[in-house]
Structures are given as C-alpha cells and as structure tokens.
Biopython code that builds the backbone (N, CA, C, O; Angstrom):
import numpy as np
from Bio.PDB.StructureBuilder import StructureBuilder

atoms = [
    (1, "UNK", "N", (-11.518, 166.625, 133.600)),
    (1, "UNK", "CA", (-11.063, 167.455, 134.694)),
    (1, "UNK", "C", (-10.778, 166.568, 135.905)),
    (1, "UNK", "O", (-11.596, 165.747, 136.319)),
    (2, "UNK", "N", (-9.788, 166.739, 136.355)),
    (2, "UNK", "CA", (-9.359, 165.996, 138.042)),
    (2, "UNK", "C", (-9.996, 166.645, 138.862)),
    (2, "UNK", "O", (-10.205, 167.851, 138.987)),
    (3, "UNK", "N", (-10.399, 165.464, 139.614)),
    (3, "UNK", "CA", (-11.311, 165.676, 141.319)),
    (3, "UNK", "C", (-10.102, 165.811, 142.087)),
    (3, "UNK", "O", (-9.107, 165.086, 142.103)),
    (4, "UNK", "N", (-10.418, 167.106, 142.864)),
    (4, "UNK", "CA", (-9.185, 167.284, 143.652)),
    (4, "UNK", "C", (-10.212, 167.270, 145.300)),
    (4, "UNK", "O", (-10.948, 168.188, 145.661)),
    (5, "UNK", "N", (-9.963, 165.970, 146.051)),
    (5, "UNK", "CA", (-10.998, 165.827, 147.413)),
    (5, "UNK", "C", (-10.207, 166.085, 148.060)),
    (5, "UNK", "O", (-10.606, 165.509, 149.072)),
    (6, "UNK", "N", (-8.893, 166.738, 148.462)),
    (6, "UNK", "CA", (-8.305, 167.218, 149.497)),
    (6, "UNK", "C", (-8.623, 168.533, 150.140)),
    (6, "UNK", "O", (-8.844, 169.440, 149.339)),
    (7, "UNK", "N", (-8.686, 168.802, 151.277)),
    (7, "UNK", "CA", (-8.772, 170.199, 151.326)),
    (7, "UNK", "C", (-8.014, 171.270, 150.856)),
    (7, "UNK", "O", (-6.853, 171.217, 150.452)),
    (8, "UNK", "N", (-8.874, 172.426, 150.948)),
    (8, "UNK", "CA", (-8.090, 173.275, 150.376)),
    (8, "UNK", "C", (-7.285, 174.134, 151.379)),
    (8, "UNK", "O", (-6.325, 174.781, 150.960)),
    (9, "UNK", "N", (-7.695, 174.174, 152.911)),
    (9, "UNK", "CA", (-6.890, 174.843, 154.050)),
    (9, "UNK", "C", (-6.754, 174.012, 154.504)),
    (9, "UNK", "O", (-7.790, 173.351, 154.436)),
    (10, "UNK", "N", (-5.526, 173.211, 155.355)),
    (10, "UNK", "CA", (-5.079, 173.011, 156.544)),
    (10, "UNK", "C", (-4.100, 173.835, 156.676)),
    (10, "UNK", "O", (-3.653, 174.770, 156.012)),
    (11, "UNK", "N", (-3.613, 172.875, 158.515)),
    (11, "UNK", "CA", (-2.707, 172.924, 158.878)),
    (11, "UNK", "C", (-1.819, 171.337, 159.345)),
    (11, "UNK", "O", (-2.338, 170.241, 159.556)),
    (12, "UNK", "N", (-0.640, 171.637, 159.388)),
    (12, "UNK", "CA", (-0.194, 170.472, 159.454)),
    (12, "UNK", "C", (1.147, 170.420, 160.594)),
    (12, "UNK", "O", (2.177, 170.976, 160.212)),
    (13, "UNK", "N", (1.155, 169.821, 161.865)),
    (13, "UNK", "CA", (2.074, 170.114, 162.865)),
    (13, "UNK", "C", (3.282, 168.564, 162.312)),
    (13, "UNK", "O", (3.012, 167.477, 161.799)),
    (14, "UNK", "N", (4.470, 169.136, 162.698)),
    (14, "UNK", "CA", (5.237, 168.330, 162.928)),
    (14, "UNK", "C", (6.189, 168.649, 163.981)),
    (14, "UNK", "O", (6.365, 169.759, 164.482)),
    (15, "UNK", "N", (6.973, 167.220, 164.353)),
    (15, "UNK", "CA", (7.619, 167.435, 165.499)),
    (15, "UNK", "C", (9.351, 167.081, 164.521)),
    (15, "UNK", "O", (9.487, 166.247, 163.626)),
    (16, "UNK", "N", (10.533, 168.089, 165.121)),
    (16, "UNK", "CA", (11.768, 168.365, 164.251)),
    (16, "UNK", "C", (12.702, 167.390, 165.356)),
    (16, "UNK", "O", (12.102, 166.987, 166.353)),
    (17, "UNK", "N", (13.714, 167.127, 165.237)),
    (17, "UNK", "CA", (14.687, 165.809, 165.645)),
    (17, "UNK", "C", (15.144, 166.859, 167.381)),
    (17, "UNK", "O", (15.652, 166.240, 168.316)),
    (18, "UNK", "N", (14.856, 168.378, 167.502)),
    (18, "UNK", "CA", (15.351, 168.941, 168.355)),
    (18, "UNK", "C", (13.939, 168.530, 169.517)),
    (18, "UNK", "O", (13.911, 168.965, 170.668)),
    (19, "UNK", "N", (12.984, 167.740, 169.000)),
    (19, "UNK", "CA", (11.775, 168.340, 170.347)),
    (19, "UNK", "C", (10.925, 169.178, 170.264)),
    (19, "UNK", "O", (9.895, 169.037, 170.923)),
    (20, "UNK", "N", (11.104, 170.283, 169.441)),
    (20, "UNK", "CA", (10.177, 171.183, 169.089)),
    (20, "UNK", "C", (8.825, 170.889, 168.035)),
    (20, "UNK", "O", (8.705, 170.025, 167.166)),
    (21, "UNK", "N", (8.173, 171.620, 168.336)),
    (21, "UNK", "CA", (6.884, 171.629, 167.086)),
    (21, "UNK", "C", (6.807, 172.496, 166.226)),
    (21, "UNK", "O", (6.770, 173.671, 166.591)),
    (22, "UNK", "N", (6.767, 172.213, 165.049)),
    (22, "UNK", "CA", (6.451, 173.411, 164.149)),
    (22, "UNK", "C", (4.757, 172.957, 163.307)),
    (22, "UNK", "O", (4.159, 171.897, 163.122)),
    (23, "UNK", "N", (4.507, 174.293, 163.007)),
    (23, "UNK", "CA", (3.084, 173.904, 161.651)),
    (23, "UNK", "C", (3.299, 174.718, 160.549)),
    (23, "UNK", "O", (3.796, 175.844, 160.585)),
    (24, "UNK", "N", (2.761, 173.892, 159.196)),
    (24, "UNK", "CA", (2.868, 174.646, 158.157)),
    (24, "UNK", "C", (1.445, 175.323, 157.669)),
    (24, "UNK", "O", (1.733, 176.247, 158.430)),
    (25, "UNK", "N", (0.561, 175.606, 157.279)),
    (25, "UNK", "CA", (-0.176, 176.493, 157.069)),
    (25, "UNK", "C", (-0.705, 176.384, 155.128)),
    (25, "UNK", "O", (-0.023, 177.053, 154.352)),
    (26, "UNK", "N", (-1.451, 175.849, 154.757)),
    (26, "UNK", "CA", (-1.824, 175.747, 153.514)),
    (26, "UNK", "C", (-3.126, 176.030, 153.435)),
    (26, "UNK", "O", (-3.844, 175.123, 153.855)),
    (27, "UNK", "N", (-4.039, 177.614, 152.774)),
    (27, "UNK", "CA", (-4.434, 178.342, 152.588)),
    (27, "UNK", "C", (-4.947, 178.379, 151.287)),
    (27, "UNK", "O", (-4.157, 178.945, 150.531)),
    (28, "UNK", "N", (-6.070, 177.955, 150.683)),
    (28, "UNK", "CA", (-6.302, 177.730, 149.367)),
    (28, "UNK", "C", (-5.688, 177.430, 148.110)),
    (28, "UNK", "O", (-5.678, 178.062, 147.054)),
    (29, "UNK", "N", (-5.127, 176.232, 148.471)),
    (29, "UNK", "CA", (-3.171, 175.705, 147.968)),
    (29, "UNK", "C", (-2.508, 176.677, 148.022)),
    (29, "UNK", "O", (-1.795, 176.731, 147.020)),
    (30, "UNK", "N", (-2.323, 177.680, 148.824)),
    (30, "UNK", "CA", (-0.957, 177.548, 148.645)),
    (30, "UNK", "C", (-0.706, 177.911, 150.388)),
    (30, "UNK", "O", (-1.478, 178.314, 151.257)),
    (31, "UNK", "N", (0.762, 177.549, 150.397)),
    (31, "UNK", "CA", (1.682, 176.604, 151.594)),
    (31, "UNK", "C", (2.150, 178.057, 151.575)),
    (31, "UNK", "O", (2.413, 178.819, 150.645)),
    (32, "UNK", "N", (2.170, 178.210, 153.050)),
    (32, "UNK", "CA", (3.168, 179.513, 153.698)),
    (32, "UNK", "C", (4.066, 178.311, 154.500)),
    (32, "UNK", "O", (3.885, 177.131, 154.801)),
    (33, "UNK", "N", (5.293, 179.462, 154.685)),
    (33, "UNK", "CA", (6.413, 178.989, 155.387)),
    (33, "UNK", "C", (6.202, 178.508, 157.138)),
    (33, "UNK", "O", (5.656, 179.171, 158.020)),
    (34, "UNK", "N", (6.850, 177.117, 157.248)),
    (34, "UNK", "CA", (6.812, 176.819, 158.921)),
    (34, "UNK", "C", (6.928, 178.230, 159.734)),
    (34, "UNK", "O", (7.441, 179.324, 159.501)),
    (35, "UNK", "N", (6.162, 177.624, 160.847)),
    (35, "UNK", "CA", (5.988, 178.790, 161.714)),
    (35, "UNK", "C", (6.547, 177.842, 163.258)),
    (35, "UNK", "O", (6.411, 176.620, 163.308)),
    (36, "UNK", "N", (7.035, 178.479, 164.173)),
    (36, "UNK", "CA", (7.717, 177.674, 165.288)),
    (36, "UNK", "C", (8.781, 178.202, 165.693)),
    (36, "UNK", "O", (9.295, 179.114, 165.046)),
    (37, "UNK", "N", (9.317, 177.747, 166.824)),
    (37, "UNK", "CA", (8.570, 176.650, 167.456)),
    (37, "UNK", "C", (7.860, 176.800, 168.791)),
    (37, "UNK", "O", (7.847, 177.678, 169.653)),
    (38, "UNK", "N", (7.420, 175.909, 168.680)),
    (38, "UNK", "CA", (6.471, 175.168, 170.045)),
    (38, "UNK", "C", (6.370, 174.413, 170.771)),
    (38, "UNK", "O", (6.363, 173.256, 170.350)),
    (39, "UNK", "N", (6.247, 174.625, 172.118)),
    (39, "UNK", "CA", (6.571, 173.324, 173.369)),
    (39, "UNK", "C", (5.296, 172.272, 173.050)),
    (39, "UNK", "O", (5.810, 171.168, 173.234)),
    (40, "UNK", "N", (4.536, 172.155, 172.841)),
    (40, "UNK", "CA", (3.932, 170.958, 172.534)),
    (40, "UNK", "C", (3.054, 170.923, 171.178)),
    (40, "UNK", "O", (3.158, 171.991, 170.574)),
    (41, "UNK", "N", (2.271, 170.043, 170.580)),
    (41, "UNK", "CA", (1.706, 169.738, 169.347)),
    (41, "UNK", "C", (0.067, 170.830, 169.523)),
    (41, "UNK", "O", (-0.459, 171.543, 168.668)),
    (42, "UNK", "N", (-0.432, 170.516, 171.202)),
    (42, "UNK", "CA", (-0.922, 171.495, 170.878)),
    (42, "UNK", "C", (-0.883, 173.329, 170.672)),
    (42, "UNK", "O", (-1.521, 174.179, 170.051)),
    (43, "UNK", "N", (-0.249, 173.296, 171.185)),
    (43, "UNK", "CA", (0.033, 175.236, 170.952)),
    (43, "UNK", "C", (0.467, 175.156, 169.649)),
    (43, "UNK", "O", (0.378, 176.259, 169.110)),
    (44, "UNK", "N", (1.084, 173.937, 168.612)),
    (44, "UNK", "CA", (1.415, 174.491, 167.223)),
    (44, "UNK", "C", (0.037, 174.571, 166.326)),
    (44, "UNK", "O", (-0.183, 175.401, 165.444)),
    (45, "UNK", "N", (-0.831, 173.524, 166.755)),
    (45, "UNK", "CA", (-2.378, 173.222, 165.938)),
    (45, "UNK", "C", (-2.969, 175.014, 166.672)),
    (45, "UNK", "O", (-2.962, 176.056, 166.016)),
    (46, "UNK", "N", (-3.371, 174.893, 167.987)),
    (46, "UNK", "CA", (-3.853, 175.831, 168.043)),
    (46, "UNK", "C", (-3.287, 177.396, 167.563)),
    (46, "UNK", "O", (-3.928, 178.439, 167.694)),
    (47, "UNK", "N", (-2.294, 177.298, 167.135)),
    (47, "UNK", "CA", (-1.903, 178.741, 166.474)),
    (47, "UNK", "C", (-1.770, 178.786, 165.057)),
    (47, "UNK", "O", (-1.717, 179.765, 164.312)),
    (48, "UNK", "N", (-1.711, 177.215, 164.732)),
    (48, "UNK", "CA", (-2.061, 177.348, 162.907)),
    (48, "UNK", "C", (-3.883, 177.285, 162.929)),
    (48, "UNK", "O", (-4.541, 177.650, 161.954)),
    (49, "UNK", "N", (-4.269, 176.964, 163.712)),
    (49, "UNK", "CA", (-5.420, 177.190, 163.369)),
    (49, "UNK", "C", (-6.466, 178.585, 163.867)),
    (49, "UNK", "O", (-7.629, 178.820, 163.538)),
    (50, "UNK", "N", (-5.570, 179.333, 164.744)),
    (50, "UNK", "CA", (-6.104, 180.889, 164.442)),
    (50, "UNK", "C", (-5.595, 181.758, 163.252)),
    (50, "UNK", "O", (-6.198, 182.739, 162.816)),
    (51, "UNK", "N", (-4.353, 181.254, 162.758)),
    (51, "UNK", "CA", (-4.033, 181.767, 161.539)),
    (51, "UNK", "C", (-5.019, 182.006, 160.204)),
    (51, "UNK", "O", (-5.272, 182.863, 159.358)),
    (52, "UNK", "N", (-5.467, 180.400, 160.678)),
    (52, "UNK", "CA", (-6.095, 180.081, 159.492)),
    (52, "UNK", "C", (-7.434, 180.776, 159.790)),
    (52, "UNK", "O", (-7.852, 181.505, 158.891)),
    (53, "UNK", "N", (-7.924, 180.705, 160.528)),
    (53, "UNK", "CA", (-9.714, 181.488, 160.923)),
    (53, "UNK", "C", (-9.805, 183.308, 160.552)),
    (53, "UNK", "O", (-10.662, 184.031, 160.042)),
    (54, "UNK", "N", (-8.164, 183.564, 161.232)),
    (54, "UNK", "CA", (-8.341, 185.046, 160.781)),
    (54, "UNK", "C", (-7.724, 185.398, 158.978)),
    (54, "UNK", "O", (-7.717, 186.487, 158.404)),
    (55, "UNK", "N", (-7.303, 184.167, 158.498)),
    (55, "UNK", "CA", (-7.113, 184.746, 156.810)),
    (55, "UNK", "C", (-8.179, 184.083, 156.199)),
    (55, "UNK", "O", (-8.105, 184.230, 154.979)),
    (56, "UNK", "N", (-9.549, 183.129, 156.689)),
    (56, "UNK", "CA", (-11.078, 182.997, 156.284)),
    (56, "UNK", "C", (-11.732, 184.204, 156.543)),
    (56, "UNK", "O", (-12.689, 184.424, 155.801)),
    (57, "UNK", "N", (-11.472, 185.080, 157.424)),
    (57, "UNK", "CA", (-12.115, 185.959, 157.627)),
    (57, "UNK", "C", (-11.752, 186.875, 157.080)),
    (57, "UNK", "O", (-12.694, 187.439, 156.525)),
    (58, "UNK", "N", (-10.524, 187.507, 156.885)),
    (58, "UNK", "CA", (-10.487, 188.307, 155.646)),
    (58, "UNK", "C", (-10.870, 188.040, 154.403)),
    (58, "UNK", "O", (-11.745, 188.698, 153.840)),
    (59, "UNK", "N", (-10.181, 186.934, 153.797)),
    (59, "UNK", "CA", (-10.764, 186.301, 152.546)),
    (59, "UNK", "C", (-12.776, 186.638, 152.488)),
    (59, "UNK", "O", (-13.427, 187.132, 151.567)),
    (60, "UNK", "N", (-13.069, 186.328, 153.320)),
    (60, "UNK", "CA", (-14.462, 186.062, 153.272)),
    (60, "UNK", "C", (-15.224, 187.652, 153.397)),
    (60, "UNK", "O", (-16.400, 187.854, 153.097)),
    (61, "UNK", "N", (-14.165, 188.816, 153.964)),
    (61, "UNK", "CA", (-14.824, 190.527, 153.803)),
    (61, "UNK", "C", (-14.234, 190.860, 152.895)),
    (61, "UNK", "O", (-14.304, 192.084, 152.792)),
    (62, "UNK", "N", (-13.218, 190.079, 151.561)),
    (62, "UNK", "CA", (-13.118, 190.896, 150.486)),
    (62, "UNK", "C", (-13.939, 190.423, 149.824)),
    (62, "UNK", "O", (-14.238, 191.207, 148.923)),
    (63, "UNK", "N", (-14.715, 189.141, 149.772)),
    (63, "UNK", "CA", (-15.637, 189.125, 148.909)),
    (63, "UNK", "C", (-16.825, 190.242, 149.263)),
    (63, "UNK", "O", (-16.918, 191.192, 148.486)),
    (64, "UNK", "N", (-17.633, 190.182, 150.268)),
    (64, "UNK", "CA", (-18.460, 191.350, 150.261)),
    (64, "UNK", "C", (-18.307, 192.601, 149.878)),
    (64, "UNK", "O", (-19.232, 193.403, 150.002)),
]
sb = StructureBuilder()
sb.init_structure("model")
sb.init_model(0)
sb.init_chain("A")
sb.init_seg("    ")
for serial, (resi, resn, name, xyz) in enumerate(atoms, 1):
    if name == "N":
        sb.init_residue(resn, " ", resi, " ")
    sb.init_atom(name, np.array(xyz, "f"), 0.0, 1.0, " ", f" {name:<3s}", serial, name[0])
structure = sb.get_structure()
C-alpha cells in the first residue's frame, strides 16, 4: 500500500499574469474550482481557509 504524507485539505493561493489572486481549495482530495479574485494573497488564504473550516464542520456533524 502507498504512504500518501500529503495533506488531505489545503488551500493553495496563486497570483495570475493580471495581478490578481486566486485559491484553489482541495478538500479530502478532491480539488474544487478557483475561486477569485483577490486584491492581495492575503484575503485569497483567508477566504480559502474559511471555506475550508466551514466544510470540516459540516463533514464533522454528518458524522455524528
């Protein structure tokens, strides 16, 4: 069996040739579509990463 040590959620910001920021969003493998854009790197981290807290938190009340 393969060790897979990557995570299983991030997020990942990049900056596009226009200046803008976008983030992509990867959610227990699997990758949702760029989301953007954004005036700087942080407002793209900080909004992929409420994304990500509120689909742990669902994920985490369908298990109960």
């Amino acid at each position: 069996m393969a060790q897979d040590n990557g995570p299983v959620s991030k997020v990942v910001v990049e900056k596009r040739l226009d200046g803008k920021y976008f983030y992509a969003l990867t959610f227990r493998g699997v990758t949702y579509p760029v989301k953007g854009p954004f005036g700087n790197p942080m407002e793209a981290a900080a909004n992929g990463q409420a994304v990500l807290k509120i689909l742990e938190e669902r994920a985490g009340s369908a298990k109960a």
